[in-house]
C-alpha positions as CSV (number, residue, x, y, z in Angstrom):
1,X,30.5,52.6,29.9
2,X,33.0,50.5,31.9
3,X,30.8,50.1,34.8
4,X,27.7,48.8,32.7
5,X,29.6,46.6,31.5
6,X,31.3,45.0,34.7
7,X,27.8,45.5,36.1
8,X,26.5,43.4,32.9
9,X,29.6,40.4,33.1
10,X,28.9,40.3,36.7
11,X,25.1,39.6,36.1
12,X,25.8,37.3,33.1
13,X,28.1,35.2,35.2
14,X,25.5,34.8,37.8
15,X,22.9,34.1,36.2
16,X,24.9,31.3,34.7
17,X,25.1,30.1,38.4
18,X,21.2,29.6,38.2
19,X,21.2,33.4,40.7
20,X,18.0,35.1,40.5
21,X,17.8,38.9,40.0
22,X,16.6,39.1,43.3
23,X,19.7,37.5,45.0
24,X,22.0,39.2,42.2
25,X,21.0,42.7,44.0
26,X,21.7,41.0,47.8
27,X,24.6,40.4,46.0
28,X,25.4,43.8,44.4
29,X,24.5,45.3,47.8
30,X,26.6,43.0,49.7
31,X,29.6,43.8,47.5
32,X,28.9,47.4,47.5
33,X,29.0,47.8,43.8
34,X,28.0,51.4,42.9
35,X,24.9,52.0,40.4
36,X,25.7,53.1,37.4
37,X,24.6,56.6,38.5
38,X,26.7,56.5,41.6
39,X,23.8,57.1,43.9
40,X,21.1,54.9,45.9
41,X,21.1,51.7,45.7
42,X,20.6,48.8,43.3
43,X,17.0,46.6,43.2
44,X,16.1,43.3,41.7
45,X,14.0,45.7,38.6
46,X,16.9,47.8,37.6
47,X,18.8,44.9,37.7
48,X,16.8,43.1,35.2
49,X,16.0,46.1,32.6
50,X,20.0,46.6,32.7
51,X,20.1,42.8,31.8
52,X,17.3,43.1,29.3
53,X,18.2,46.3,27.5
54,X,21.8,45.9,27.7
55,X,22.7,42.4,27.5
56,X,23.2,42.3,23.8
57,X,26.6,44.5,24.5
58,X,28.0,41.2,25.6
59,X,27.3,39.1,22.2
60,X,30.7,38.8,20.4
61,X,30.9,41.3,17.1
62,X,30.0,39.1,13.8
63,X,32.8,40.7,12.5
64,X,35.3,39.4,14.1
């Protein structure tokens, strides 16, 4: 979805800024950035099995 994804660039981005998950969902809640469900609130776990399990979605296709 469109949200994973921003939710994924956003995480991406800091992490390249040396951010740990921790901090990333300070962040998150900070910025009020919905879950991907819409409801409760983000932690430094779902954060990192998003990251882990979803990452990939990122990689540029070998095909183009």
């Amino acid at each position: 979805s469109g949200a994973q994804r921003d939710a994924l660039e956003r995480i991406r981005d800091l992490r390249g800024q040396d951010r740990s998950f921790a901090r990333i969902c300070e962040l998150f809640q900070a910025e009020n950035i919905p879950t991907l469900s819409g409801e409760g609130r983000w932690s430094k776990g779902t954060l990192w099995n998003l990251w882990r399990n979803h990452s990939r979605q990122l990689d540029p296709d070998p095909g183009e």
